[in-house]
C-alpha positions, 0 to 999 in steps of 0.5 A: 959282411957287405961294406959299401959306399952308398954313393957308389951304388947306382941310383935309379929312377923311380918309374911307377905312377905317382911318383915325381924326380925320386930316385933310389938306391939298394943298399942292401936287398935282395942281391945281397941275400939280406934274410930279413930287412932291405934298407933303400936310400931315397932321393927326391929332387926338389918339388919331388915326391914319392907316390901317395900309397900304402901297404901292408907293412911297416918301414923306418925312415931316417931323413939324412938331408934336405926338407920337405913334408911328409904326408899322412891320415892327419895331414902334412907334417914337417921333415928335416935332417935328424927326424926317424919315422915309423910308418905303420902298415896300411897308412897312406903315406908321401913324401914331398920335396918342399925345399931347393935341395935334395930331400934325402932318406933311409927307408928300412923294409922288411923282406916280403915274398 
């Protein structure tokens, strides 16, 4: 069993195209040798965003902190503290910081290989 302050894993920055004042911590993956699903924290400074993109699975979202908008195939939606997603696979999707603090979220995938 891993128990671990998930402010005292590292959190670095999100270094693909599209995305903007985002970093991201691995709370559980791969180095933990999770057999099933990863959970990610994400951080996305204000007037941040994640990259607009899809794929072909799933992922959980819980917004712990901040607020902002999330978009989708039916346009920008409102999040908060408190609010779960379920992003389905192959929707396109971004978060975007819309607030003056930081927008942060669990991200729950499944292990791909």
């Amino acid at each position: 069993m891993k128990i671990q302050r998930a402010d005292d894993i590292t959190a670095n920055d999100v270094n693909i195209d599209g995305a903007e004042k985002v970093r991201m911590r691995m709370l559980v993956g791969p180095d933990d040798e999770a057999p099933t699903f990863y959970m990610r924290q994400f951080v996305v400074e204000p007037s941040g965003h994640t990259p607009r993109h899809e794929h072909g699975w799933e992922h959980e979202c819980y917004i712990l902190a901040g607020s902002g908008v999330v978009l989708t195939p039916d346009g920008a939606k409102p999040i908060g503290p408190g609010d779960c997603l379920l992003v389905p696979p192959n929707e396109e999707h971004q978060f975007r910081n819309t607030g003056d603090q930081p927008l942060t979220f669990l991200c729950l995938v499944p292990k791909t290989d």
